[in-house]
C-alpha positions as CSV (number, residue, x, y, z in Angstrom):
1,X,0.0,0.0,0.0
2,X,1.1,3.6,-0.6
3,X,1.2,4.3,3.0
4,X,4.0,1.6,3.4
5,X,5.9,2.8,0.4
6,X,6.5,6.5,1.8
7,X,6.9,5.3,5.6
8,X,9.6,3.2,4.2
9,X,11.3,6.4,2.1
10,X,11.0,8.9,5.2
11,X,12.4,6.1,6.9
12,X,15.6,5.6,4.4
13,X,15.9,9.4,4.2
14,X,16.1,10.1,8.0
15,X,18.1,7.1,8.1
16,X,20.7,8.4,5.5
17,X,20.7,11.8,7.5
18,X,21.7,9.8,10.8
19,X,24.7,8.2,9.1
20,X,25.8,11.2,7.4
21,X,25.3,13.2,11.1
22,X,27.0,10.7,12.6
23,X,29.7,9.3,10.9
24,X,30.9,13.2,9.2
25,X,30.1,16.1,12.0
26,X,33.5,15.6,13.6
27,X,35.0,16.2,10.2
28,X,33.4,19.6,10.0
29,X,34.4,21.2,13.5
30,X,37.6,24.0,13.5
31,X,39.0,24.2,16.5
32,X,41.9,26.3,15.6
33,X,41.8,30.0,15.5
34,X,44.6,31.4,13.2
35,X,44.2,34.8,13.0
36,X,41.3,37.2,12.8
37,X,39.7,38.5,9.4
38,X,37.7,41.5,9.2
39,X,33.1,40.6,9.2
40,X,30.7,43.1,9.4
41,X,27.3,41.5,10.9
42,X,23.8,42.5,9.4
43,X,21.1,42.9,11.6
44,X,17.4,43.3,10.0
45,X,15.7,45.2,13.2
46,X,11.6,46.5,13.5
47,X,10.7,46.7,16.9
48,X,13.0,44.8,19.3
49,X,13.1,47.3,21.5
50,X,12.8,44.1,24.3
51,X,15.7,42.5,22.5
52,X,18.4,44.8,21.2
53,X,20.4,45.2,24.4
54,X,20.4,41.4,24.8
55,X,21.9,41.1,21.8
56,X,23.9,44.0,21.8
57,X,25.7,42.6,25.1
58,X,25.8,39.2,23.9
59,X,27.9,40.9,20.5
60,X,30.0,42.4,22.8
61,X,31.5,39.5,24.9
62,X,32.2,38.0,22.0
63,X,36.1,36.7,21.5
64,X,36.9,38.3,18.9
65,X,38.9,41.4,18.5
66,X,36.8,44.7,18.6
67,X,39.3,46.5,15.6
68,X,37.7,43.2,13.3
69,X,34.1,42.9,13.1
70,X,31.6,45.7,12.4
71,X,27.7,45.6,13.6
72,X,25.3,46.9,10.8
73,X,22.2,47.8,12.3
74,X,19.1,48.3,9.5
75,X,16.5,49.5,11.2
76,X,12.7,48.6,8.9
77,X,10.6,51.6,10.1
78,X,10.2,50.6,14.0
79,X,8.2,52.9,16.0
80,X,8.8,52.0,19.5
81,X,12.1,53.0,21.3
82,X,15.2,50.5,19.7
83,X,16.3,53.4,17.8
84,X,17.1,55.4,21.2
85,X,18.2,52.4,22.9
86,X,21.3,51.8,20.2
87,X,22.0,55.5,19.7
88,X,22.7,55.4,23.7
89,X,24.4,52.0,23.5
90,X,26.7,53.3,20.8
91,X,28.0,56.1,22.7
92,X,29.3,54.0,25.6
93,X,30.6,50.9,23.8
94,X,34.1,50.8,21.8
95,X,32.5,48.4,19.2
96,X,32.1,49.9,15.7
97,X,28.1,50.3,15.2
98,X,26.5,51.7,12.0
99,X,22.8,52.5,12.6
100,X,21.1,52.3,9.2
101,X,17.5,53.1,8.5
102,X,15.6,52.7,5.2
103,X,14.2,54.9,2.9
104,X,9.9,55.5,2.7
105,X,10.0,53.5,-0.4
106,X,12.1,50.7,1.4
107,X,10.6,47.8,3.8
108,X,10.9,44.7,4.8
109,X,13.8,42.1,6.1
110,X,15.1,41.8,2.6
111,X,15.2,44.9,1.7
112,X,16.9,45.2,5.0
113,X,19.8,42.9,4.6
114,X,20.1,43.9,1.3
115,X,20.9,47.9,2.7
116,X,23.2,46.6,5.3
117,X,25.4,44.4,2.3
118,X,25.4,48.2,0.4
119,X,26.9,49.9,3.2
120,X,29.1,46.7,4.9
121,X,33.2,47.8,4.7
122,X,34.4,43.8,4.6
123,X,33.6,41.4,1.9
124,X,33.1,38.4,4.7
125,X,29.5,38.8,6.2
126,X,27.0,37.1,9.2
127,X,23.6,37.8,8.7
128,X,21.9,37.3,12.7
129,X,18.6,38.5,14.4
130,X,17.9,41.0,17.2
131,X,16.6,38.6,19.3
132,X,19.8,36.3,19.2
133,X,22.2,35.8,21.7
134,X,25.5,34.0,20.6
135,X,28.0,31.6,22.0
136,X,31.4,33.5,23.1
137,X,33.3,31.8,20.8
138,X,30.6,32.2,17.6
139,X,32.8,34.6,15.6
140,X,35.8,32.9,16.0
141,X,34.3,29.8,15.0
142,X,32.1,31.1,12.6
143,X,35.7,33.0,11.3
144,X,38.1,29.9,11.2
145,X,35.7,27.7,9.4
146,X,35.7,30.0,6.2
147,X,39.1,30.6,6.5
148,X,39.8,26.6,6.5
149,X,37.5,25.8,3.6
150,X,36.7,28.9,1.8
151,X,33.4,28.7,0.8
152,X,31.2,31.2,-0.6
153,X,28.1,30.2,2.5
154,X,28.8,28.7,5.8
155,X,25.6,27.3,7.9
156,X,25.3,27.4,11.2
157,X,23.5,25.6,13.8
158,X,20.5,27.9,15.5
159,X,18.1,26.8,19.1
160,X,16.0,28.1,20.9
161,X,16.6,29.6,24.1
162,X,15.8,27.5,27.0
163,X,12.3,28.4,28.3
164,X,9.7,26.8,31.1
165,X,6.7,25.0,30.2
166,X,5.4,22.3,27.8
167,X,5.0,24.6,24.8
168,X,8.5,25.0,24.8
169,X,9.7,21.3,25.4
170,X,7.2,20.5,21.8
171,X,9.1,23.7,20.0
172,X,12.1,22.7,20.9
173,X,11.8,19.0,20.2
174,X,11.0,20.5,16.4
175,X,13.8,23.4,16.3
176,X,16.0,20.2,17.3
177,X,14.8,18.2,13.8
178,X,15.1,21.2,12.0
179,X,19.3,21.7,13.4
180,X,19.6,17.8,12.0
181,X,18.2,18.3,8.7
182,X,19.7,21.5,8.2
183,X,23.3,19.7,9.6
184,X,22.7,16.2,7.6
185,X,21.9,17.7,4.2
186,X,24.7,20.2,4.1
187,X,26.9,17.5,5.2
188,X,26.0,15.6,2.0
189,X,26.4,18.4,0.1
190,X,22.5,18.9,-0.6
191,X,21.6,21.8,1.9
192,X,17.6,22.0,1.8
193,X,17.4,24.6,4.4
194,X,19.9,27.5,6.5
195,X,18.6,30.3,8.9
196,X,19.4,33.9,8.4
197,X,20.0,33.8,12.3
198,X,23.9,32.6,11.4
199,X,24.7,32.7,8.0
200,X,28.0,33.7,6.5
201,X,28.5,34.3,2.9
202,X,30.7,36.7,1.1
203,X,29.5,40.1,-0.8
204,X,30.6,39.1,-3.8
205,X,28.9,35.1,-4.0
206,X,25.7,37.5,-3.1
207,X,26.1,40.3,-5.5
208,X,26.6,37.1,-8.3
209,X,23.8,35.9,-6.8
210,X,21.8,38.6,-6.4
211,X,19.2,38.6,-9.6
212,X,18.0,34.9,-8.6
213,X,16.5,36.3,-5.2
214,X,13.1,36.1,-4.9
215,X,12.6,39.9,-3.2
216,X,8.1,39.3,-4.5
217,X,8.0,37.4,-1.3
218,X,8.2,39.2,1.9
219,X,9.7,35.7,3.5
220,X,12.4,33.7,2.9
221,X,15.5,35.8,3.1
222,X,17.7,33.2,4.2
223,X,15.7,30.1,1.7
224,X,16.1,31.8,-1.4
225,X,19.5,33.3,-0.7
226,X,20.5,29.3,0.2
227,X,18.7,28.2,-3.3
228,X,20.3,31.1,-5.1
229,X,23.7,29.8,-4.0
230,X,22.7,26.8,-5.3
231,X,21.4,27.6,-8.4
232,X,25.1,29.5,-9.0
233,X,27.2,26.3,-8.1
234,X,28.3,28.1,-4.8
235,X,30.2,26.1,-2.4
236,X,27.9,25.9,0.7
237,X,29.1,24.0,4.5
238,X,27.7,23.5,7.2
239,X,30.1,24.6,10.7
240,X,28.9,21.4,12.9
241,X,30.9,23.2,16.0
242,X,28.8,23.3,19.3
243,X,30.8,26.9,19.7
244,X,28.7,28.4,16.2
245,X,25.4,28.2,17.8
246,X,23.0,31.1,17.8
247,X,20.2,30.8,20.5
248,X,17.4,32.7,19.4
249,X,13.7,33.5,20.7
250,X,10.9,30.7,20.7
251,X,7.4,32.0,20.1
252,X,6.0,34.1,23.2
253,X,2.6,33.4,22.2
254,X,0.1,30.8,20.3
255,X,-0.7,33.3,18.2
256,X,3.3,34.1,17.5
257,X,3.5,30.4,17.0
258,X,0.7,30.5,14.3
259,X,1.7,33.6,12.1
260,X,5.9,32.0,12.4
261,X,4.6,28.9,11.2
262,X,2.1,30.6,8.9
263,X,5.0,32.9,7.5
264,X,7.3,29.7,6.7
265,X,4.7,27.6,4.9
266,X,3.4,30.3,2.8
267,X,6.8,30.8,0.9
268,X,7.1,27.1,0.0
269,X,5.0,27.6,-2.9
270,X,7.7,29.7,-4.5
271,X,10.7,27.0,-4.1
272,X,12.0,25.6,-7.1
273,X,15.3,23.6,-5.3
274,X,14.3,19.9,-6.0
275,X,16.4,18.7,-2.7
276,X,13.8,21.1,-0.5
277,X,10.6,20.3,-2.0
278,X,11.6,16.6,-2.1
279,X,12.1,16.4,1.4
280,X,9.0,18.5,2.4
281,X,7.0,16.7,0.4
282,X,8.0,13.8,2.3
283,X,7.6,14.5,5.7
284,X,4.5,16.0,5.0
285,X,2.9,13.1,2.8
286,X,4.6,10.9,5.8
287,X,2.3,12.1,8.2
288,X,-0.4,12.7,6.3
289,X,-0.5,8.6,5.4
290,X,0.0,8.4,9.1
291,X,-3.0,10.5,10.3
292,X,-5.1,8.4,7.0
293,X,-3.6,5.1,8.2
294,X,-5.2,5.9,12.1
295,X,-8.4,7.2,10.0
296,X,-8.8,3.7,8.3
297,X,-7.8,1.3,10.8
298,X,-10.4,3.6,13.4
299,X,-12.8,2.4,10.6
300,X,-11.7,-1.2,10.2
301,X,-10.0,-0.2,6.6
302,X,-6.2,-0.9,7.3
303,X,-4.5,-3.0,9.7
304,X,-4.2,-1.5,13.8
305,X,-1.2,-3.4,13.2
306,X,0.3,-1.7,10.4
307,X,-0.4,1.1,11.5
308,X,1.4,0.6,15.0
309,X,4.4,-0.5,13.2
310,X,4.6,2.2,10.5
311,X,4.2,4.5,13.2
312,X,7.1,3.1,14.9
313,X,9.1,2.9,12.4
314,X,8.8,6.5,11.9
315,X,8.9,7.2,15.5
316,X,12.4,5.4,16.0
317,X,14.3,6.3,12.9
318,X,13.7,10.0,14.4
319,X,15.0,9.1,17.4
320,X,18.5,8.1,16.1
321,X,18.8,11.1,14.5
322,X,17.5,13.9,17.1
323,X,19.4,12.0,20.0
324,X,22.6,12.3,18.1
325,X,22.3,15.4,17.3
326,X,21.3,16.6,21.1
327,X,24.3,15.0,22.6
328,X,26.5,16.8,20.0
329,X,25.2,20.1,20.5
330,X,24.8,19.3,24.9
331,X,21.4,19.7,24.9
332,X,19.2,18.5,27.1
333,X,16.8,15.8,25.3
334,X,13.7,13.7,26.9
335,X,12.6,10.7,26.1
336,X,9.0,11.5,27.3
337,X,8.8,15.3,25.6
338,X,10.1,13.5,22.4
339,X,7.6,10.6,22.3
340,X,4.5,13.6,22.8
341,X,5.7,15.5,20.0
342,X,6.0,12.1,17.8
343,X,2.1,12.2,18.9
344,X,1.6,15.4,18.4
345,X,3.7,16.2,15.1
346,X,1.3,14.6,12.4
347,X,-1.3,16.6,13.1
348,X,0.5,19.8,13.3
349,X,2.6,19.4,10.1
350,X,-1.0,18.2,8.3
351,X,-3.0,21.9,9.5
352,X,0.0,23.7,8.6
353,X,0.5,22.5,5.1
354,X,-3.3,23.6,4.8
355,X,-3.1,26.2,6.7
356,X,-0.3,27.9,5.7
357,X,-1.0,28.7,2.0
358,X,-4.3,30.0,3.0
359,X,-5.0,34.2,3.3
360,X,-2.5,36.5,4.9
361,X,0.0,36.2,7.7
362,X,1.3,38.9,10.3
363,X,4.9,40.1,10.9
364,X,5.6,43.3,12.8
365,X,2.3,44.8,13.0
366,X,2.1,44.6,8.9
């Protein structure tokens, strides 16, 4: 049956991803730090006046010397107070700040990052998020990957901060398969996904790159940057080190959730990388034949049987590869958090993929 036939090609795929987690994340870790080479970092802002210090601080401890990295601050037409808040925090601070804001005619993230490239002195960048905080050692690691391998886009691993409650458990359970998918397919040299949260690329891979992006979408900065790349033959890797990793916001709210979730689906439609839409068209059809399967054996249609064991199969072959990828990045992984999202996780990735591509989402207050 057809439900069988796609269990069994998640299962080889997340199997595949294990091994090539496994057996290759060693391979891609620097530990090494030669010598310093001049990044500016781009930060997209609206509104974080809650965030900026946060991040601001966490910039500033990094170890890295101050005299080579620069901080690009594009500011998207906020209208709270992060504009006062960095204009003070520049005046006390000996790191080199540039506090950009766009034009009338200018909005949006994109437009954003694309400002802060215009006006960025080095040709290495890091793309991040105001509400990011970073490991101490980010930039250096971040720094003597590209200097080791010289690609044109290094990837790098992104979780959420640690929060209280069950919400956060299920959202982290799912940022967690996101990190292994993102790792495992850049390992095998078939990225399907990056976050603009810690990405480095160079000026000039984006300027060659830069009439492929896909600017008609208000999402998807980071996606179609990644595709792009691709499309160009650029040489993208993945930094497996546990010292690259960005921790950024989870959701606050439900509703958060929703529109973030809403916002991520709703660009899929305009994908055109076969890797990507292969493997979301996988794990969505995988749990869509798992939610049918439960449907038809309620009804007497399908085997309870079957479906126990295609829903075990699926269950396990995840395990292999979110447990090795918690212990490699030290974080903290339950047994009981994972098996309720495994319960949970069909159902939510079957409304989104309905969901998602129907009327408008919010971002900002637009």
């Amino acid at each position: 049956m057809i439900f069988i036939l796609i269990i069994l090609l998640y299962a080889g795929l997340i199997l595949v991803y294990a091994y090539s987690f496994i057996t290759r994340r060693n391979q891609f870790i620097v530990n090494n730090f030669t010598q310093c080479i001049p990044i500016s970092i781009i930060i997209p802002i609206r509104n974080e006046e809650n965030n900026i210090v946060s991040l601001l601080n966490s910039i500033s401890k990094l170890n890295y010397p101050v005299q080579c990295f620069e901080i690009l601050i594009i500011d998207d037409h906020s209208n709270d107070k992060s504009i006062s808040i960095i204009k003070k925090y520049i005046e006390k601070t000996n790191i080199s700040i540039k506090l950009i804001s766009l034009e009338n005619n200018e909005s949006g993230k994109k437009k954003a990052i694309l400002k802060g490239i215009q006006n960025a002195s080095f040709d290495i960048l890091i793309t991040t998020d105001a509400d990011c905080e970073h490991h101490p050692d980010w930039l250096m690691s971040m720094s003597s990957f590209y200097q080791k391998y010289k690609p044109d886009m290094v990837i790098g691993p992104v979780f959420f901060a640690e929060k209280k409650g069950i919400l956060y458990r299920m959202l982290f359970i799912e940022q967690l398969s996101l990190v292994a998918s993102t790792a495992a397919s850049a390992l095998l040299n078939k990225p399907i996904m990056c976050s603009g949260a810690n990405l480095l690329f160079s000026k000039t891979a984006y300027i060659s790159s830069y009439n492929l992006l896909h600017f008609y979408h208000p999402s998807g900065d980071d996606m179609f940057l990644l595709h792009s790349f691709k499309k160009n033959s650029n040489k993208i890797m993945y930094n497996a080190s546990p010292q690259a990793i960005v921790y950024t916001q989870p959701p606050i709210s439900l509703t958060d959730f929703v529109q973030q979730r809403k916002r991520w689906v709703s660009k899929a439609k305009y994908y055109r990388d076969f890797s990507t839409i292969y493997v979301a068209l996988l794990v969505t059809l995988a749990n869509f034949s798992l939610i049918i399967s439960l449907f038809m054996a309620a009804c007497g249609f399908f085997s309870v049987g079957k479906f126990v064991i295609l829903f075990a199969v699926k269950t396990i072959v995840n395990y292999f590869l979110l447990k090795a990828t918690a212990i490699h990045y030290y974080q903290n992984f339950s047994i009981i958090h994972f098996l309720m999202a495994q319960l949970l996780y069909p159902w939510y990735v079957v409304f989104f993929a309905i969901y998602g591509n129907f009327g408008n989402f919010k971002w900002k207050n637009r």
